[in-house]
N, CA, C and O atoms as a printed pandas DataFrame, in Angstrom:
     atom_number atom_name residue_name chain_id  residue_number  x_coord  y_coord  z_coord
0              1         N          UNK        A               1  120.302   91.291  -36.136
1              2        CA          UNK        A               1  119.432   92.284  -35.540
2              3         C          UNK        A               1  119.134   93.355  -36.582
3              4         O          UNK        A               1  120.015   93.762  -37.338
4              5         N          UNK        A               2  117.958   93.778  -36.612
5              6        CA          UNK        A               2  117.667   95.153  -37.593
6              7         C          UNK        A               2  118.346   96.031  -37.500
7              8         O          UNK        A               2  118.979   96.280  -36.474
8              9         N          UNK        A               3  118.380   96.664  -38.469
9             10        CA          UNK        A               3  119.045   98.269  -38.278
10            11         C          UNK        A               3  118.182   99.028  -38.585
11            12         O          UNK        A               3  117.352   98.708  -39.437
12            13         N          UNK        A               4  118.156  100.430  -37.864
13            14        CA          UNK        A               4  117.606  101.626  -38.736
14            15         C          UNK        A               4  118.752  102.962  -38.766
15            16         O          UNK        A               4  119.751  103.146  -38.071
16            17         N          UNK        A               5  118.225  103.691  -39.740
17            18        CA          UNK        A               5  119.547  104.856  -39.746
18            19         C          UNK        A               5  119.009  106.290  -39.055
19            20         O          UNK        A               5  117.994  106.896  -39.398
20            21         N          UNK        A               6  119.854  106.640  -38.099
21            22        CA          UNK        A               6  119.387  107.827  -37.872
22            23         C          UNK        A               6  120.401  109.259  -38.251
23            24         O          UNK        A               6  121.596  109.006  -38.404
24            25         N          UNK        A               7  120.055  110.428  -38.373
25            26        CA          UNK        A               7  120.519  111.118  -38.844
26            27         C          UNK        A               7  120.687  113.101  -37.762
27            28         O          UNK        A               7  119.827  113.963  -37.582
28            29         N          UNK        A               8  121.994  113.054  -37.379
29            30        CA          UNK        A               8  122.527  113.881  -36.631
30            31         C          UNK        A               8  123.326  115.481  -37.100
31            32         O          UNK        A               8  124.003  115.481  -38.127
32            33         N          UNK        A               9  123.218  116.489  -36.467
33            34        CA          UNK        A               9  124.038  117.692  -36.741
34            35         C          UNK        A               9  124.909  117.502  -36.176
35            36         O          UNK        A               9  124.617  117.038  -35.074
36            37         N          UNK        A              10  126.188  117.642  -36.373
37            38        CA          UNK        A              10  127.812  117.687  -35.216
38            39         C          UNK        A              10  128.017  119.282  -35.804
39            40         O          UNK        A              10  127.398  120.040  -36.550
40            41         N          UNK        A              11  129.583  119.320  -34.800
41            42        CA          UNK        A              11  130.168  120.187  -35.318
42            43         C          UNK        A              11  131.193  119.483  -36.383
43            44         O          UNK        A              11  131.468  118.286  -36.460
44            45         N          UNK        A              12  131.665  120.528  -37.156
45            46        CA          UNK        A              12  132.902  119.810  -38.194
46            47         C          UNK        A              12  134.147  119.801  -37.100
47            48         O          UNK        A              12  135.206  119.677  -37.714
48            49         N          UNK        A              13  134.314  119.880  -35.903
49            50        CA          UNK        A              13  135.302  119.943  -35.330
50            51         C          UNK        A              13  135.254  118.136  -34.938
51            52         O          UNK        A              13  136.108  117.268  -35.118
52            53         N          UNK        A              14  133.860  118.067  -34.337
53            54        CA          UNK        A              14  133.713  116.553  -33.645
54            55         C          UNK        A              14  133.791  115.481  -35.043
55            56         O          UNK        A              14  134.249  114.343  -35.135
56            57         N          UNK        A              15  133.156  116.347  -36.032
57            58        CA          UNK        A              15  132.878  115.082  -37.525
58            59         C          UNK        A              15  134.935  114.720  -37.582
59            60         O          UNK        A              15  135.523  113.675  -37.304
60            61         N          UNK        A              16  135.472  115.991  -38.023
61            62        CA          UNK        A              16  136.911  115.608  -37.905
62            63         C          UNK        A              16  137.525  114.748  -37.052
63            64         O          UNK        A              16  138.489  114.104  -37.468
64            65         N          UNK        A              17  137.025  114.578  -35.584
65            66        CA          UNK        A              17  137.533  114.004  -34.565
66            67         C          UNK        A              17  137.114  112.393  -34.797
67            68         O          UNK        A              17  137.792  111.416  -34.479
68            69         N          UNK        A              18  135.975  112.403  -35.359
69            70        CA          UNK        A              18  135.769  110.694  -35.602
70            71         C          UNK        A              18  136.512  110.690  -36.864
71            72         O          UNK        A              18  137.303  109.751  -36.778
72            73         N          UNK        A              19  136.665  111.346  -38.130
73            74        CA          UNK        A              19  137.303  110.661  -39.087
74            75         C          UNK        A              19  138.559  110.358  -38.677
75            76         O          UNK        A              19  139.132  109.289  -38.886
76            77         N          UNK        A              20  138.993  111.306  -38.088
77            78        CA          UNK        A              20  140.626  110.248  -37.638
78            79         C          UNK        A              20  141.015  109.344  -36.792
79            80         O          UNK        A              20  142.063  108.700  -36.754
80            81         N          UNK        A              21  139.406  109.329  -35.597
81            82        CA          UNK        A              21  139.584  108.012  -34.906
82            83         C          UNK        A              21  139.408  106.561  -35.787
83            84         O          UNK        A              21  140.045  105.508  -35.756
84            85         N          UNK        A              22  137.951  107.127  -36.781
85            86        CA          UNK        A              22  138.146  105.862  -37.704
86            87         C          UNK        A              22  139.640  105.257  -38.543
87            88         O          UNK        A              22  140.265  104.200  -38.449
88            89         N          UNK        A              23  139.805  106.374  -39.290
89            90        CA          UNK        A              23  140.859  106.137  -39.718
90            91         C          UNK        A              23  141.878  105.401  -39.363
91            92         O          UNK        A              23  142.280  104.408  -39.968
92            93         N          UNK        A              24  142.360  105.897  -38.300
93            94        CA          UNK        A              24  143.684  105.441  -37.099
94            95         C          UNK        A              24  143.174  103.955  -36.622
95            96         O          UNK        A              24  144.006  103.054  -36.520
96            97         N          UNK        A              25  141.332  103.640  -36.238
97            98        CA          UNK        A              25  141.137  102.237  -35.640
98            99         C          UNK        A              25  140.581  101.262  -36.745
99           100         O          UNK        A              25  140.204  100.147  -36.383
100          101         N          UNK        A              26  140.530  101.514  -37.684
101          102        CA          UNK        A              26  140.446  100.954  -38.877
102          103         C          UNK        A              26  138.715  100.108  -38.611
103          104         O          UNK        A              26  138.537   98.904  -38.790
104          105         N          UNK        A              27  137.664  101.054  -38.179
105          106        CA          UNK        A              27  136.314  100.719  -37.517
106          107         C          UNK        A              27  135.860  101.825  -38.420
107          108         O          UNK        A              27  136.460  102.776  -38.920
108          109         N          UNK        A              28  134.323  101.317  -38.490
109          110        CA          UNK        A              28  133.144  101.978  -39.391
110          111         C          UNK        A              28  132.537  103.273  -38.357
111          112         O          UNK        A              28  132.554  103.119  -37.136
112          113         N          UNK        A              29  131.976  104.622  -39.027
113          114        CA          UNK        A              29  131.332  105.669  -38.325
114          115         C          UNK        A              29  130.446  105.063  -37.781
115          116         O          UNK        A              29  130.097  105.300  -36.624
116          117         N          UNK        A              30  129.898  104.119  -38.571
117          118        CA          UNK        A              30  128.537  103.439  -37.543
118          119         C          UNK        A              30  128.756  102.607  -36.572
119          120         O          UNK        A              30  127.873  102.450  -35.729
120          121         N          UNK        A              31  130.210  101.763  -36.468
121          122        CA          UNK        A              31  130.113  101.169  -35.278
122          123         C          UNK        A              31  130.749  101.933  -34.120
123          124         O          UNK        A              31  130.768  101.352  -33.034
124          125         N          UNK        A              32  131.324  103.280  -34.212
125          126        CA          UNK        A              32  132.155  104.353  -33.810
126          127         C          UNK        A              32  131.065  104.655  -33.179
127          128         O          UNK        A              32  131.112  104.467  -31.963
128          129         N          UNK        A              33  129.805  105.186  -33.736
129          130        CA          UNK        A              33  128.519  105.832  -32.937
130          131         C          UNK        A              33  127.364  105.303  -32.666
131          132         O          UNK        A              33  126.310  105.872  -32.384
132          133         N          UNK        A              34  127.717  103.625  -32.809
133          134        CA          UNK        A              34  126.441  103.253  -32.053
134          135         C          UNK        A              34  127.339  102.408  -31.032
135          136         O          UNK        A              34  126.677  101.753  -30.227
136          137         N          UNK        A              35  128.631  102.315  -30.932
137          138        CA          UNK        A              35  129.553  101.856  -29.714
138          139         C          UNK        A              35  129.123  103.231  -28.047
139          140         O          UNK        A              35  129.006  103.275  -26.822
140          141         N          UNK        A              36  129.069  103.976  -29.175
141          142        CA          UNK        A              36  129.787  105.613  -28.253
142          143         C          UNK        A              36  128.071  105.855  -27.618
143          144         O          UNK        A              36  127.854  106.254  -26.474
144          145         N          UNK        A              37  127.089  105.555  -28.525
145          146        CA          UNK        A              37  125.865  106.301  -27.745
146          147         C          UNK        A              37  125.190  104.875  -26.736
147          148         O          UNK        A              37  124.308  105.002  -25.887
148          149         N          UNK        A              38  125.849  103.622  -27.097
149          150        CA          UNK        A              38  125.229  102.595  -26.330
150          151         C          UNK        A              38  125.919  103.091  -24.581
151          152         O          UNK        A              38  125.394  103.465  -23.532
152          153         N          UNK        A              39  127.197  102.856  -24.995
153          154        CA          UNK        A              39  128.390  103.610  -23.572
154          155         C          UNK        A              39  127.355  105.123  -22.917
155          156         O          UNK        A              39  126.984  105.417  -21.780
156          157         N          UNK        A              40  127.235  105.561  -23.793
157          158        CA          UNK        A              40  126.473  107.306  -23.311
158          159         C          UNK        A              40  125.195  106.445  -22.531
159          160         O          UNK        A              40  125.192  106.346  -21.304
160          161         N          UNK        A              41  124.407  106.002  -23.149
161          162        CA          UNK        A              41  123.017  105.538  -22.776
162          163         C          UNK        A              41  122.971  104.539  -21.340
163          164         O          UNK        A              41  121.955  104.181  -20.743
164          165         N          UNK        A              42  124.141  104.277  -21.061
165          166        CA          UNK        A              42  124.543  102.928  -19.979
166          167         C          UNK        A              42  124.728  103.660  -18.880
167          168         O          UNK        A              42  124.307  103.484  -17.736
168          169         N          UNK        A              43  125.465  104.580  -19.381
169          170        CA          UNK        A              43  126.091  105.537  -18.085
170          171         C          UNK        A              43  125.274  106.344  -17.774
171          172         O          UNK        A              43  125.414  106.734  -16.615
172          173         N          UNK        A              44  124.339  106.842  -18.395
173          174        CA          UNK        A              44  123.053  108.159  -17.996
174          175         C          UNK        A              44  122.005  106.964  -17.387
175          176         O          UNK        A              44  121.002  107.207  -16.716
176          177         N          UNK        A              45  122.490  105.594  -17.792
177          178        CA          UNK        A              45  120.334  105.048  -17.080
178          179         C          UNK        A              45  121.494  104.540  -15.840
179          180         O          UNK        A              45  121.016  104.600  -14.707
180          181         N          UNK        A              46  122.978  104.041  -15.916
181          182        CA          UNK        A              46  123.379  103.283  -14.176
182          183         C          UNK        A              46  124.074  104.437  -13.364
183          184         O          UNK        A              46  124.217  104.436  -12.141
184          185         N          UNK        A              47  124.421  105.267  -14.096
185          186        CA          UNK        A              47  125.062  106.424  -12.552
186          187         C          UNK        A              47  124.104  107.511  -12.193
187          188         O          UNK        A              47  123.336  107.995  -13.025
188          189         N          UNK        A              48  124.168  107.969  -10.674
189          190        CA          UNK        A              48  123.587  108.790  -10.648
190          191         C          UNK        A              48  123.821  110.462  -11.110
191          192         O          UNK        A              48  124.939  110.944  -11.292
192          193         N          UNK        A              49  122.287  111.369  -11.281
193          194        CA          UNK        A              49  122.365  111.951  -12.059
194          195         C          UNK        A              49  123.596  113.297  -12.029
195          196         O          UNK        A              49  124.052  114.056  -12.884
196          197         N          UNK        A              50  123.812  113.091  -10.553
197          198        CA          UNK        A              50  124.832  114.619  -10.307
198          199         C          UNK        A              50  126.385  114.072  -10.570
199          200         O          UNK        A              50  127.336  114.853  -10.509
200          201         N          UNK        A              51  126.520  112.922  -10.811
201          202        CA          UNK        A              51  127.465  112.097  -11.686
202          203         C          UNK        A              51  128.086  112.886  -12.765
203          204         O          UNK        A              51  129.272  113.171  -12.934
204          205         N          UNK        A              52  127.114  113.159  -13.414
205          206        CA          UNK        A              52  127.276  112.840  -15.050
206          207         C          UNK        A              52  127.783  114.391  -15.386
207          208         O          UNK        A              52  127.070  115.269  -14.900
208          209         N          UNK        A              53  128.896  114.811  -16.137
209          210        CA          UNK        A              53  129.463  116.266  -16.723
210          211         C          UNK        A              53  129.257  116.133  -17.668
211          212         O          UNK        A              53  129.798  115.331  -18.429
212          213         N          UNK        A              54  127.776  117.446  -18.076
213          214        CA          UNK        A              54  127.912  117.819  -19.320
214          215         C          UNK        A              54  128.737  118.147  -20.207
215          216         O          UNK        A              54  129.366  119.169  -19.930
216          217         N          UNK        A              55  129.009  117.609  -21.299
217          218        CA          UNK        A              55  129.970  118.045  -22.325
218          219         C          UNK        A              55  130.040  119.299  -22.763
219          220         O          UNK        A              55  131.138  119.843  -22.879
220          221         N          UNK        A              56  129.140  119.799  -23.002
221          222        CA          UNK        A              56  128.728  121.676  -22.941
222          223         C          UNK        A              56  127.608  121.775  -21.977
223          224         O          UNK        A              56  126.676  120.976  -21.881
224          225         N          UNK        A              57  127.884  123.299  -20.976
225          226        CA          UNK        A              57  127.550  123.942  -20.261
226          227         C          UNK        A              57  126.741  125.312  -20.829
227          228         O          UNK        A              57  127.473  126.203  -21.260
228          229         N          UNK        A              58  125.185  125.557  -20.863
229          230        CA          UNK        A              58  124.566  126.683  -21.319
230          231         C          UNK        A              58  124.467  127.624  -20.321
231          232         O          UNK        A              58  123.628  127.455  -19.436
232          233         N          UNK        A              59  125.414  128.893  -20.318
233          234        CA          UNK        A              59  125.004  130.294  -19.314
234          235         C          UNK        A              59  124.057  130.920  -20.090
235          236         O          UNK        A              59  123.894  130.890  -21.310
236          237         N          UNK        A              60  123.297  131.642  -18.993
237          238        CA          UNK        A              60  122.693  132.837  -19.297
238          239         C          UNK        A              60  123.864  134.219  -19.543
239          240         O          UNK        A              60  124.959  134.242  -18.980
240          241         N          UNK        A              61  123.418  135.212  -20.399
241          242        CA          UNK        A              61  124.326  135.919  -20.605
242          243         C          UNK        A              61  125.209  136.635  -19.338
243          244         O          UNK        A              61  126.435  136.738  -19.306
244          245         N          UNK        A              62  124.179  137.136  -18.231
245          246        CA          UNK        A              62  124.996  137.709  -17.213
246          247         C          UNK        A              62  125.736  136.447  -16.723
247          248         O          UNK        A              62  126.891  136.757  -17.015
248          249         N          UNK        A              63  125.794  135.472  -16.279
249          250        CA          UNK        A              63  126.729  134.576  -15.763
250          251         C          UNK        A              63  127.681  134.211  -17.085
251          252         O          UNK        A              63  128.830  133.879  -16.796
252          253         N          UNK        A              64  127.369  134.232  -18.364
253          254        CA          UNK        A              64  128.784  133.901  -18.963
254          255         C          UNK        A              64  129.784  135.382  -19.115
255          256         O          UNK        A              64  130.886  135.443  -19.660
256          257         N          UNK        A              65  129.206  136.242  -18.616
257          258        CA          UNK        A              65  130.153  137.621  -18.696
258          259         C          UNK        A              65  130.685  137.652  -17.085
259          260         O          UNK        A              65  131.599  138.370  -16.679
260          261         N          UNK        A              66  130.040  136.878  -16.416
261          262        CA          UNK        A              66  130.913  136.907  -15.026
262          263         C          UNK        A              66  132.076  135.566  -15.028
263          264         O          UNK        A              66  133.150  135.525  -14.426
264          265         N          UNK        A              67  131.590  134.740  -15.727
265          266        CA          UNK        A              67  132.966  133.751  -16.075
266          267         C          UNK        A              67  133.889  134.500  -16.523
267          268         O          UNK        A              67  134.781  134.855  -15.754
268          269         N          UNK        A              68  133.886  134.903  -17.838
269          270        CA          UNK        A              68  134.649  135.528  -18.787
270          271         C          UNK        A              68  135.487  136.296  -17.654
271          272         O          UNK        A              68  136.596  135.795  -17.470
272          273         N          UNK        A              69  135.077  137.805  -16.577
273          274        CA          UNK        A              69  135.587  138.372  -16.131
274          275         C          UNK        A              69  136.549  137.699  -14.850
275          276         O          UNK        A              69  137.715  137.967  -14.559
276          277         N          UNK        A              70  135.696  136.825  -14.273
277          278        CA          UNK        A              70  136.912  135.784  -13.350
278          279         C          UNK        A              70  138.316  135.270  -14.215
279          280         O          UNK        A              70  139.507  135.267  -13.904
280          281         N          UNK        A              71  137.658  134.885  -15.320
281          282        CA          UNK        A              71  138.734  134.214  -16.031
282          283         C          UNK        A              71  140.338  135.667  -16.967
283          284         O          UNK        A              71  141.545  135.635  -17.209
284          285         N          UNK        A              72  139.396  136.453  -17.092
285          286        CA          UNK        A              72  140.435  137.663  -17.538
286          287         C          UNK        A              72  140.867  138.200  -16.749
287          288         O          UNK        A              72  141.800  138.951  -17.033
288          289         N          UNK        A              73  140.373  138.087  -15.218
289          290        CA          UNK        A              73  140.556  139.195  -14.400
290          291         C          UNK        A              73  140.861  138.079  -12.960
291          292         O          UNK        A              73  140.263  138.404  -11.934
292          293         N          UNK        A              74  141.554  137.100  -12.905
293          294        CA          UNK        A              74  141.142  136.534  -11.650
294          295         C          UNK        A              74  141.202  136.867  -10.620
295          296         O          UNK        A              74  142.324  137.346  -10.458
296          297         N          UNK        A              75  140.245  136.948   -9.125
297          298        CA          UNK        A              75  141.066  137.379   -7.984
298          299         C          UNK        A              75  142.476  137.012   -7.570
299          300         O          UNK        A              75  143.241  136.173   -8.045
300          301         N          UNK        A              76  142.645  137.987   -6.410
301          302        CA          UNK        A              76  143.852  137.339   -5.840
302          303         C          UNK        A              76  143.704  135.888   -5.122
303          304         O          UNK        A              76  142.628  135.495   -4.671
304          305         N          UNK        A              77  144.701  135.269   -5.077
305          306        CA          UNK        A              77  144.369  133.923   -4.043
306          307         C          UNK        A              77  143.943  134.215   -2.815
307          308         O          UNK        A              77  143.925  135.420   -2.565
308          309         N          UNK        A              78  143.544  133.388   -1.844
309          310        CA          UNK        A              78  143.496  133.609   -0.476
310          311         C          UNK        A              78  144.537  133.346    0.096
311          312         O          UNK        A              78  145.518  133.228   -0.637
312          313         N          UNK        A              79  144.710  133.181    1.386
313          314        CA          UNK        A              79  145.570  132.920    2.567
314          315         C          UNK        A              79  144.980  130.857    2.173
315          316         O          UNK        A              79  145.755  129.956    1.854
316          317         N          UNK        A              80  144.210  130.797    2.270
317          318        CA          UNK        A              80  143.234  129.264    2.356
318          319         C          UNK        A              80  144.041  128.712    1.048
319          320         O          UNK        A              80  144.718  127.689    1.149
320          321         N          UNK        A              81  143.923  129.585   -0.459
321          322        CA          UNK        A              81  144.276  128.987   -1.642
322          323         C          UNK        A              81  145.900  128.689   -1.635
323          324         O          UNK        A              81  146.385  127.640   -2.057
324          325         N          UNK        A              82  146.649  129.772   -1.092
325          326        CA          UNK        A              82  148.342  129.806   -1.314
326          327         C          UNK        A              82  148.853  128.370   -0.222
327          328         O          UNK        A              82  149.692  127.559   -0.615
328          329         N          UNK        A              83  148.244  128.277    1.028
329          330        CA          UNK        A              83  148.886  127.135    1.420
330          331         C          UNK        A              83  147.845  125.834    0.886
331          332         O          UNK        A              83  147.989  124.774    1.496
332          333         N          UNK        A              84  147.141  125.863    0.131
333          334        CA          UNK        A              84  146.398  124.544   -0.467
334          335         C          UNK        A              84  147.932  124.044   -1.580
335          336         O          UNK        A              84  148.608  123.022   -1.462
336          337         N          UNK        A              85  148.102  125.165   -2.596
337          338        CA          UNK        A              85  149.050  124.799   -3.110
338          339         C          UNK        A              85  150.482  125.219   -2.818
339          340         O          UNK        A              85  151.316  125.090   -3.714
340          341         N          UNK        A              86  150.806  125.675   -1.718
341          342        CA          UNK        A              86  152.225  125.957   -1.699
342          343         C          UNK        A              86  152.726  124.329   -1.238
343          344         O          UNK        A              86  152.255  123.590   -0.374
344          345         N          UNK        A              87  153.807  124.130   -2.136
345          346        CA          UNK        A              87  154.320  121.815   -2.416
346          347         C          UNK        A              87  155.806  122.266   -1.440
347          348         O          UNK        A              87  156.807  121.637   -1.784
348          349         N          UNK        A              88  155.973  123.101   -0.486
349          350        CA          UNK        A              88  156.988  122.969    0.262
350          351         C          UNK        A              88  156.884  121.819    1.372
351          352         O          UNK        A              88  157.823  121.618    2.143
């Protein structure tokens, strides 16, 4: 079958993350990422779309400063949350 080459930005966090999967599976970057985007491409055209979790999530600034503050500041639990997890 033909090939053509295409050419991508990562982060150096993800580029790191395949060199040591290659490494460790003793498999080529190219069959690493045309394994990984055939799998990506299968699963976005057969499941449906509210399925699928983005790998990154884009806020607008006021909603990522209201994450941030849930997350630094969380409420208290409810009455509803404490017996969801109280394992007595």
């Amino acid at each position: 079958m033909p090939t053509t080459q295409i050419s991508s930005h990562i982060s150096a966090e993800l580029k790191a993350r395949i060199e040591k999967y290659v490494r460790s599976r003793g498999v080529t970057r190219s069959h690493l990422i045309e394994e990984a985007l055939a799998h990506h491409l299968r699963a976005l055209e057969e499941l449906p779309e509210d399925i699928i979790v983005p790998a990154r999530i884009v806020l607008a600034r006021k909603s990522a400063e209201q994450v941030r503050d849930l997350v630094e500041r969380p409420p208290e639990p409810t009455p509803s949350m404490k017996r969801l997890f109280d394992d007595r």
